[in-house]
N, C-alpha and C positions, 0 to 999 in steps of 0.2 A: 399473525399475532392479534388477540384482542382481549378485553375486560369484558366478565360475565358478573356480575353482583359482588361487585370488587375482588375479586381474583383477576391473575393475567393467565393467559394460555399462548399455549404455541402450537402451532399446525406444520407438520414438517412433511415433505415431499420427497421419496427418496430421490437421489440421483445420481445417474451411474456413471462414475469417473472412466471406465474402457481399457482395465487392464493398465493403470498405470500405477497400481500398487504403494500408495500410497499410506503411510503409516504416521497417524496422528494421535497425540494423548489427549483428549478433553480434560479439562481444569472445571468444573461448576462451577467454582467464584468470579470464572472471568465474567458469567452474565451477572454478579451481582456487583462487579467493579465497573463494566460497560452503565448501568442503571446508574450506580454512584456518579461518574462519570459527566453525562446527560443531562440528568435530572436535577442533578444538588450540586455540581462544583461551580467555581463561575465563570467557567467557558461557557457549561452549556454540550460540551460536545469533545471527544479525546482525535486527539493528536500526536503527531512525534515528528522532528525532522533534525535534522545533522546541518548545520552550518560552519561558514569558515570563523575560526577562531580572531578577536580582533585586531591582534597582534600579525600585521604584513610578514613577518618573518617567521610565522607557526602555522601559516597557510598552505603550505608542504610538507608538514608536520603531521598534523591530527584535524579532526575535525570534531566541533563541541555539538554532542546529544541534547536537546529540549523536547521536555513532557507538557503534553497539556491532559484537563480530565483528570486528574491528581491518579494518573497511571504509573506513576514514577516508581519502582519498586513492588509492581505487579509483573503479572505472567502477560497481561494484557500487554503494557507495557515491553517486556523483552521480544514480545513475538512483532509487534510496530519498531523495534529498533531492527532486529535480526530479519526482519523481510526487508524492510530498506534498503542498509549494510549489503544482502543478497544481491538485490537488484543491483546497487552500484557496481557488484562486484563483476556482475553477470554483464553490464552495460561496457565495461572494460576490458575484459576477457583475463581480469587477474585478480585472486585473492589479496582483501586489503592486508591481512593478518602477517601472511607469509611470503607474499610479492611471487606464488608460483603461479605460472597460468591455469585457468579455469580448462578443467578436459572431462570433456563430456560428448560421448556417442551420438551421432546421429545430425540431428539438423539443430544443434545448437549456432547460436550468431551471437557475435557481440556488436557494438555501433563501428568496429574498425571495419566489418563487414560493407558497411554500408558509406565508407566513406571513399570519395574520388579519387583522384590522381592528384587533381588541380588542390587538394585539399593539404599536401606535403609541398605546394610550389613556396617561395621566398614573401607573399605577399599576404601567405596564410600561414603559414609558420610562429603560431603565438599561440599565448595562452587564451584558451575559450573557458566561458565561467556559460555551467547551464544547469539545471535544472529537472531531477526528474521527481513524479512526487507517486503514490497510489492515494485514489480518489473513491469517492462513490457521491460524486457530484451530477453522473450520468444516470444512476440507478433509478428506475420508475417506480414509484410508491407509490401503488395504488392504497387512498384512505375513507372511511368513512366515518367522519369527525359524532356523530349522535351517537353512531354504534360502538365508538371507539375499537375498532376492526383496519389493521394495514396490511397490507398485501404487496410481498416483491414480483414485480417483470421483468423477467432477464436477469442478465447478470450481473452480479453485483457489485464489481470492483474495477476498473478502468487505469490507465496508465497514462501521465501528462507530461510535456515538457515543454520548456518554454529556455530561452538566452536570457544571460543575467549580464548584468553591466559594474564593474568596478569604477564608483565614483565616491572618493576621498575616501577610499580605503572601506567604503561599505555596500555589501552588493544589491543594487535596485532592479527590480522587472523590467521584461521589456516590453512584457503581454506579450511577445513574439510566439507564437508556437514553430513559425518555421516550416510550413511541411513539406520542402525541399531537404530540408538537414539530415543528415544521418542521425541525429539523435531521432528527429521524430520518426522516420522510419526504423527505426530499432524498439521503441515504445509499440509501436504497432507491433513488431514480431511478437514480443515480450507478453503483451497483452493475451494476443492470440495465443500463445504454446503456453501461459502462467501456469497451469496444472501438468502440462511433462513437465516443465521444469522441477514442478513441486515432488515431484519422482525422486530428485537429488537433494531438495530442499524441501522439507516437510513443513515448516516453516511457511511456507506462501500457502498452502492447501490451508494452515491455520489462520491464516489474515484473511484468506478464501473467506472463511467460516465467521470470519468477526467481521468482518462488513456485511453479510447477511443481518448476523445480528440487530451490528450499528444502526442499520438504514431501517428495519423496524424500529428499532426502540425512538429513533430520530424522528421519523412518521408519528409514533404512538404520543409522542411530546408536543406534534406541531398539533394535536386532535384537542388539549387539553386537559390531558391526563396526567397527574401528578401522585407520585408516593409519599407517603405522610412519615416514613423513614427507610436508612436505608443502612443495613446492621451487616461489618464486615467484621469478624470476629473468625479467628481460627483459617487464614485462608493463606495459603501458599509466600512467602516473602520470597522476593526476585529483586537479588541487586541487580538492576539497569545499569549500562554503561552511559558515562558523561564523556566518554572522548572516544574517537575508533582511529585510527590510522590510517594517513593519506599515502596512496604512491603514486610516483611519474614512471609514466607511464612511455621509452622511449621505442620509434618505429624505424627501420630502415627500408629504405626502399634503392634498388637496381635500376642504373639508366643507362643505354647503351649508346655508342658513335661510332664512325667510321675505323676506328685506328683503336678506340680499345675501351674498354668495359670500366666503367666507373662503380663505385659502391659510394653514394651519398646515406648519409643517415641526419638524421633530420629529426628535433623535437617535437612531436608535435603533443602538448599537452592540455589534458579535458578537465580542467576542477568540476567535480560534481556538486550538489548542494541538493534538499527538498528533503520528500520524508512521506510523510501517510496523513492525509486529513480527511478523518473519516464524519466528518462535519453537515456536510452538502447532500443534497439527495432532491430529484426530481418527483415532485409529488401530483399526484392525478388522481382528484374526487370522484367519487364511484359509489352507486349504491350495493353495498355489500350485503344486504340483509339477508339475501339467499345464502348465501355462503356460510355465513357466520352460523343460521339454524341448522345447516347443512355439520359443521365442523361440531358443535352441537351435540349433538342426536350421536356424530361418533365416536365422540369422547365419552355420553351416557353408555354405549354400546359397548365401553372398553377399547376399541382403537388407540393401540400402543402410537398412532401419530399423531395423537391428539392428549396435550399433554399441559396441567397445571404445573406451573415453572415457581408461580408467588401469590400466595393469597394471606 
């Protein structure tokens, strides 16, 4: 992305997903609600996460939706609630909506995959409160703040988790990430396979696509570069959900002894909590001037990838 005599552009790279068929609608207001967002609300930058409700006795219940980026009632918006909502659901191995198990082909895992034996004993058998979020706090932005010009390395969207702590009814970090826990090694899978998933869930392939966005327009912000307005007229309304539903989630596990076969079952329950903060991004100065002439000359040439988005 870069500004050429106050216009912005975008330079796109195809890339090829590998036969996993994936089917997506582009919305155009989402980059003009992303810009909104960024630029002129007073985060500064769009968010969404799901926390437990503050009521102890509705924590089984639901849990309550927050917008940041004045997303709230965009497409932008629903596709950060509905890839979250996914993950948790994907993280559990069970739809929050309908409480039926998630079935899906092949090398799908949820974090029960990933969790021990010793994790059902009498000393672990409680409630865990943890945390998973999508990020692009990892994303590499290359910038070149005179040319106003940023450039993504790699990929642009990552997967966090960390333990949360209930203390007087409100839950605080632990900065923990844990990377013994099944949650963190389930983040890992998650991360790694995010586009087959998105085969089933179109939705992540479209968060895919908004944190490329984000982590430009986040770079092109940190360069100096500011819109003198930012006009949302005519563009898609999306009621967002404020609440989704929680379930418990119970396991049974088989233990055997000499004289005869026991069937224990045992609660073992995950409150989730986190969300999408597409905020953060790794940035790295570079002199871009070849590049930018380069994008340039192909955009004068007609190069359908090289493309005035706002002037």
């Amino acid at each position: 992305m870069f500004v050429e005599k106050g216009k912005l552009y975008v330079a796109i790279e195809e890339k090829k997903l590998s036969n996993t068929e994936i089917k997506s609608t582009r919305y155009p207001e989402d980059i003009a609600v992303l810009i909104r967002g960024i630029f002129t609300s007073p985060d500064h930058c769009i968010w969404q996460t799901i926390d437990p409700p503050p009521n102890e006795s509705d924590m089984d219940k639901y849990g309550l939706v927050y917008y940041g980026g004045m997303v709230e009632d965009t497409h932008v918006g629903m596709v950060m609630f509905e890839a979250d909502r996914v993950m948790k659901c994907l993280s559990g191995g069970y739809e929050n909506r309908t409480g039926e198990p998630i079935n899906i082909r092949g090398s799908y895992k949820s974090e029960w995959n990933y969790m021990s034996e010793i994790a059902f004993d009498d000393q672990y058998s409680k409630e865990e409160w943890h945390r998973y979020w999508f990020t692009t706090k990892d994303t590499i932005v290359q910038y070149d703040p005179d040319l106003k010009l940023v450039k993504i390395i790699g990929n642009p969207l990552s997967v966090k988790t960390e333990r949360m702590e209930m203390i007087n009814g409100k839950l605080e970090s632990t900065f923990d990430p844990d990377y013994d826990s099944c949650s963190y090694k389930w983040t890992k899978h998650f991360e790694s396979n995010l586009l087959s998933y998105a085969k089933y869930y179109p939705v992540l392939y479209e968060l895919d696509e908004l944190s490329r966005w984000t982590s430009l327009l986040n770079a092109l912000y940190e360069t100096g570069f500011i819109f003198d307005e930012i006009l949302l007229n005519n563009f898609t309304y999306v009621s967002t959900p404020i609440k989704t539903p929680i379930i418990q989630i119970i396991k049974e596990r088989t233990t055997e002894n000499t004289t005869q076969t026991q069937i224990e079952t045992r609660t073992r329950q995950i409150s989730l909590t986190g969300g999408v903060g597409l905020e953060q991004i790794t940035l790295q100065k570079a002199d871009l001037s070849e590049l930018k002439e380069q994008w340039i000359t192909q955009y004068k040439e007609g190069n359908l990838k090289v493309a005035c988005i706002c002037d």
